[in-house]
N, C-alpha and C positions, 0 to 999 in steps of 0.2 A: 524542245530542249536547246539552249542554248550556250555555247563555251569560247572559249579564245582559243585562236593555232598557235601555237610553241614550236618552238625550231626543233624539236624532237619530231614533230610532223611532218618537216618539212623535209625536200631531197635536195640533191645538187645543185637542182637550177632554184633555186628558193620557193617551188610551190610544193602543196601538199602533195607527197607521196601517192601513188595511185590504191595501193593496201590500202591506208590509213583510213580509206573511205569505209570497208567493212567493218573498222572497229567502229568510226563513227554511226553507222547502222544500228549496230549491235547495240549500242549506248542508247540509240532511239529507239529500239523496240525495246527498252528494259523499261527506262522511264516513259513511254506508251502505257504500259502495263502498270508501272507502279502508277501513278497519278488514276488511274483507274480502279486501283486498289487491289490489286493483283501481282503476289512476289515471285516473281519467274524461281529464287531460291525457295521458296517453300512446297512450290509445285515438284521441285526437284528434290527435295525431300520427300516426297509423297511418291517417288515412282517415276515422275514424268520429267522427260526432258525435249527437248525441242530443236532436234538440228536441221540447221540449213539443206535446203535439197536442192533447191533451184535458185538465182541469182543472176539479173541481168543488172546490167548498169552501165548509164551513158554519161560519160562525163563532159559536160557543155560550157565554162570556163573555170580557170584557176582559183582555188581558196592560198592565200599569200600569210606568211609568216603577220602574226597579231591579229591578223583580220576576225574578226565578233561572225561565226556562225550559226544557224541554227538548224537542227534535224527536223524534220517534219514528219509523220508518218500517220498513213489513214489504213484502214483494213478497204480490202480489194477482194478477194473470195474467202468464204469460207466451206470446206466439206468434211466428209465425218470424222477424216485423223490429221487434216492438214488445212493451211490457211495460209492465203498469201498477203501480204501489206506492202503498200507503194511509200518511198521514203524518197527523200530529197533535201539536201542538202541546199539552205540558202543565206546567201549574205546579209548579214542585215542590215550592214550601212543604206545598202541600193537595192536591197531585191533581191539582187542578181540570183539564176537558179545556175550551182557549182554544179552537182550532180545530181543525177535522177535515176532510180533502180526498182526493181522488182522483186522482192525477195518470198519461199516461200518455205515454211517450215512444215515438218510433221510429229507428230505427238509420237512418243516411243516410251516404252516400259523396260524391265527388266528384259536382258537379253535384245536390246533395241529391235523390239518387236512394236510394229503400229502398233497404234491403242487406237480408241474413239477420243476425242478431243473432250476434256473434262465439264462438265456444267458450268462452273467459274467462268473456263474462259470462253467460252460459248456466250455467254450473259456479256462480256467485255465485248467479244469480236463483233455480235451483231444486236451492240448497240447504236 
């Protein structure tokens, strides 16, 4: 996924905000899933939702006000109510890799009780 920084992203010293990074996460594991054909809203329609439980992130240089980004994001484990995906944010002009994190969600139901992770996205993660 690919987008432009807007000086809404940006902090004092003119680079990206260090937050900004989890929305831009977020933004990549939705469109992960959608292009895969899988609506993280409709799952949450259905019952399931999927919040962050774990979250490492190492930030390796500056994303700068206009600069063209892109989110990356591959799946890393999967088990029976939770799944973790590696994401990384990179520049496009040059490569460069901005950040690099680990994120890991788990499946929840009503009363955010685990669930088992639904077939859907079992068929996405480990393919």
């Amino acid at each position: 996924m690919e987008f432009r920084i807007y000086y809404e992203d940006t902090d004092a010293g003119g680079v990206v905000y260090h937050a900004r990074y989890l929305a831009f996460f977020e933004r990549g594991r939705t469109e992960f899933f959608r292009e895969r054909g899988l609506s993280v809203s409709e799952l949450a329609e259905q019952g399931m939702v999927f919040p962050v439980v774990r979250l490492e992130i190492d930030y390796k240089a500056p994303a700068r006000l206009d600069d063209l980004v892109r989110v990356d994001t591959e799946v890393l484990e999967v088990g029976k109510t939770s799944f973790t995906l590696g994401q990384q944010v990179v520049r496009v002009l040059d490569g460069k890799l901005l950040t690099a994190g680990k994120v890991t969600l788990v499946c929840v139901g009503p009363g955010m009780k685990a669930k088992r992770l639904p077939e859907q996205l079992l068929s996405v993660l480990q393919d």
